[in-house]
Each structure stands twice: as structure tokens, then as C-alpha cells.
N, C-alpha and C positions, 0 to 999 in steps of 0.2 A: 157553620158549614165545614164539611169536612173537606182536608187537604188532596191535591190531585198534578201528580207528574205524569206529564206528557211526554214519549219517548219515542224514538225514531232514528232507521237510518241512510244516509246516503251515500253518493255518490255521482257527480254531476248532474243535480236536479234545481237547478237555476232557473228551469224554466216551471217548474211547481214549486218551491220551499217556500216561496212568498204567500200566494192562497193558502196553502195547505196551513200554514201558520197562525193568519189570519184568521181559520177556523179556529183551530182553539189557544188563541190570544188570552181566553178569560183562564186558563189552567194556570196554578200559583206557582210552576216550574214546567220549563221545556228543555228536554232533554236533548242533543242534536250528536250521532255518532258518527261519523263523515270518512272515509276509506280513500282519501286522496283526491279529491276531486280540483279537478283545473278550469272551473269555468264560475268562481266565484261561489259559488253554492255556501260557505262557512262563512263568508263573509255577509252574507245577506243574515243567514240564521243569528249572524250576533247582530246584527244593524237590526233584527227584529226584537229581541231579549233571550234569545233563546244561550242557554250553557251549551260551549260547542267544544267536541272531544274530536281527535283525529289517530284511527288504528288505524293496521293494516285491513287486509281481507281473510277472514277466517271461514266465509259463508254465512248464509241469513240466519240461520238457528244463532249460531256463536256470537255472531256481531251484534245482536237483538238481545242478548245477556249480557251482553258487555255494557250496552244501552241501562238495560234495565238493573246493571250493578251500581251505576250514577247517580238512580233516583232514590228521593229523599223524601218524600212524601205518603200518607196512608194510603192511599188509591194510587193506583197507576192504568193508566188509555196508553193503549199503544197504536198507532198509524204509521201509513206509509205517504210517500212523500204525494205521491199522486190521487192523494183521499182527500176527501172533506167534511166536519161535524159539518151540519145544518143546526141552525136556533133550534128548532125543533127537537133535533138528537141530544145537543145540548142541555135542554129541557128535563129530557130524561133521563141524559145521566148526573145530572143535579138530583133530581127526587129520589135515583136508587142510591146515590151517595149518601145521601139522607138517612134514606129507609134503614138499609143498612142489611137488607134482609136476606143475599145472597153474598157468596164468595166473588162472584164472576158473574160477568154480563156477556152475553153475545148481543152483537148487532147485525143485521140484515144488513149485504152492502149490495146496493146496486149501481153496477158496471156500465159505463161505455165502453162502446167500441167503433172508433172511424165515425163518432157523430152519432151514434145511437145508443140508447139505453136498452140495456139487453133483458128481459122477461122472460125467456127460455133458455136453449142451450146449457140446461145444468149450469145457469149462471146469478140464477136468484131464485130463491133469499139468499142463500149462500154465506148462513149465519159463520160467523169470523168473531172468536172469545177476545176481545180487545181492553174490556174493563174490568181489573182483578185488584183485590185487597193487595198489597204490598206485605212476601210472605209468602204468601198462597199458590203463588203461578211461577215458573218460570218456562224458558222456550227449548223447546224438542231442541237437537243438537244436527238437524238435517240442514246439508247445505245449500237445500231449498226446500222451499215448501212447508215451512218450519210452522209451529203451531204452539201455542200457548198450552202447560200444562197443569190441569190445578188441581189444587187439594181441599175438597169443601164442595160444595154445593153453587149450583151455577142457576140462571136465567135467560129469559131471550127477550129482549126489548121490542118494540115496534118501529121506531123511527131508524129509516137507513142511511148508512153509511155511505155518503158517493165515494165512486172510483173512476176515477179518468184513466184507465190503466192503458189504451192504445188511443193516441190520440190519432196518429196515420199508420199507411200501409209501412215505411219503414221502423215505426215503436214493433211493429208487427215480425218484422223480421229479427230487428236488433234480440227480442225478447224471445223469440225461437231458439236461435243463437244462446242466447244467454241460459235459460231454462232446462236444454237440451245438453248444454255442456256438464251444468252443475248437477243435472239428475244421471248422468250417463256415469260421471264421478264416484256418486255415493253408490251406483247401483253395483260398479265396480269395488268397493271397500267394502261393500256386502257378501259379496260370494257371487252374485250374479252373473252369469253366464248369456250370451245373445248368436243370433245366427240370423241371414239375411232371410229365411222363410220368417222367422219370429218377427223379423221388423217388420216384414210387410202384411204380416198377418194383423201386428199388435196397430198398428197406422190403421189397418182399415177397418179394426173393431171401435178404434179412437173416433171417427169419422161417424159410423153405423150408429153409437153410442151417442154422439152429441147430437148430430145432426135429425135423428131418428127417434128413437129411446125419450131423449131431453129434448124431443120438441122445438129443433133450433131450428127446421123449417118455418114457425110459424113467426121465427123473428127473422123472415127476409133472407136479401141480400148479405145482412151482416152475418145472422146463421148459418149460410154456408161458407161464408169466412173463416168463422169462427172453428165448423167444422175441419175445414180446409188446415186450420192454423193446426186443431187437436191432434190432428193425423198424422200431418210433418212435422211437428216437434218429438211425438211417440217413434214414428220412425228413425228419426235420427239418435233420439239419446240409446236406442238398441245400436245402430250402426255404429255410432261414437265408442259405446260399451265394449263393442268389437275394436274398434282401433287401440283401446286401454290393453284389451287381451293379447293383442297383438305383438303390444311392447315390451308386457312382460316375458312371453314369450320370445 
């Protein structure tokens, strides 16, 4: 069987690191990169086996290379703390470990949100490259939204990936907040330029796009949530991107 490090980062997630670990318990190294957390979170990942490293905050790209400079292993899975392998997924990433026959693996992850599992809103299959030969991948350098980048030949699996990514309406705000600040960031170190017509224009194409487009009407309640959520986060990282301009100025 070929060797496999598991890698990951956090930051007070106490209330996942346990499950999330649990899932892949059977990987012969877990990697844990932990950014200061005060609510026991490193202390659970070594009561589970897991190697626990403690940086600062550099953003998701950086911090997930940091992660994945630790591991030691030929294959590397990378997850966040709020995912789950299923046996099933499991399964399959045994056999393509095996095989041997791709550089990279995507897996389909399918999302909750508030209690439901989401099938529209541009929210599944929503393949995510998480299994790479060790080598071959490292992570974009975006201080969000980061992505695995590789060199070689890739595939797409079948079994998904769960993601408990909002379990309540406050995960919902917290992660506005948080997504909004770090994208409004980068958009500024980019050149990016924002004006209050653009936000409310770019919010209400976020909205038209999920809710409409991707077919988040026909997941309910939670699809206009979700739309809801797409709208006010796009708005704000423009609004935000104007307060960055502001300062420099």
C-alpha cells in the first residue's frame, strides 16, 4: 500500500477536529497547522495522533503550504477541518493510490448548510483537487480561496467529500465577515479598484447567479440563504476594498 499524509489547517475548531480526524484516522501521518487557537483545538489533534505545528496567520494559500512543507509521505489528501472522508471515499482513495494512474484526484464535495445538504446553488459537485502525489501540487498563494496546483495529469473520483461548512445562521455571518475581509485584501494587493455602483451591482449579479443561473431556487429555503449569503459577502469585500483605498489615500 502506498503511503499517505493527511494535512490541515486551523484555528479554533474544537468543535470539528475530532470527527474530521476520525475520518481519516486510517492515513499513516496527520498533519495539524494550528494559527493560535484558544479553545483546545491542538490539544485534541495530539490526543488523536495527529503531528501539531503552531504558525502565525499568513492566509489559506500560505498556511496550507506550510502544512504541506511537514508532510512526509508519497501521496498527500488535504481537508478542512469541517469535511469528512466517508468508507466509501476511503475506498477510493485506496484503489487510486493503488492504481497509480493519475497525478491528482478531485473529489465531489457535498455541502451543508443550516441542516441541509445543498444540490444546487453552484454548490455540487463542486470537484475540490484534494489527493496529489507528494511533488506534484502545491497551493495558490491567495489569502483565500486557495486551490491546489499541479503538475501532471489529474482525475475525478465519485464518492463525495462531506462538508459541514455552516452549521447556523451565526457560522453564516462569522464566514461573511471572514471571507469578505480576506478577499477585499487580496483584491487590494492586486490593483483592484471598487466604487459603491460596483458593489451593488456586483451583490446583485452574486444573488441573480446563485439563486437563478445555479438553480438555488430549487434547494428551498436554504437557496435563498445561500443566495442571500453570495450577495452580502460580494458586496461587502467591494465596499471593504474601498475602505483599503481610502487609507492609502
Amino acid at each position: 500500500m502506498h503511503s499517505v499524509s493527511v494535512i490541515l489547517i486551523t484555528k479554533n475548531e474544537a468543535a470539528n477536529i475530532r470527527d474530521c480526524l476520525q475520518s481519516v484516522a486510517w492515513a499513516d501521518e496527520i498533519i495539524v497547522v494550528d494559527s493560535g487557537s484558544t479553545d483546545g483545538t491542538p490539544e485534541i489533534a495530539k490526543e488523536m495522533g495527529a503531528l501539531v505545528y503552531v504558525q502565525d496567520w499568513p492566509g489559506f494559500g500560505p498556511q496550507k503550504n506550510r502544512a504541506l512543507a511537514y508532510a512526509s509521505k508519497e501521496w498527500i489528501f488535504s481537508i478542512d477541518a469541517d469535511e469528512r472522508v466517508t468508507p466509501a471515499l476511503r475506498a477510493e482513495l485506496e484503489q487510486v493510490m493503488q492504481s497509480g494512474n493519475a497525478d491528482g484526484y478531485f473529489c465531489p464535495r457535498l455541502s451543508q448548510f443550516c441542516g441541509t445538504f445543498i444540490h444546487h446553488s453552484g454548490w455540487y459537485p463542486d470537484y475540490v483537487l484534494r489527493l496529489f502525489k507528494r511533488g506534484s501540487g502545491r497551493f495558490s498563494d491567495n489569502l483565500v480561496h486557495e486551490s491546489v496546483v499541479l503538475q501532471g495529469h489529474s482525475e475525478k473520483l465519485k464518492n463525495s467529500l462531506l462538508h459541514y461548512s455552516y452549521l447556523t445562521m451565526s457560522d453564516v455571518e462569522r464566514k461573511v465577515e471572514q471571507y469578505s475581509n480576506a478577499a477585499a485584501q487580496q483584491m487590494f494587493e492586486s490593483g483592484k479598484r471598487a466604487s459603491l455602483g460596483g458593489a451593488l451591482l456586483s451583490g446583485g449579479w452574486a444573488f441573480v447567479r446563485t439563486y437563478l443561473l445555479r438553480m438555488g431556487i430549487l434547494d428551498g429555503l436554504a437557496g435563498w440563504r445561500i443566495a442571500s449569503m453570495n450577495a452580502r459577502t460580494t458586496y461587502l469585500k467591494y465596499r471593504k476594498l474601498s475602505k483599503y483605498e481610502s487609507l492609502k489615500s
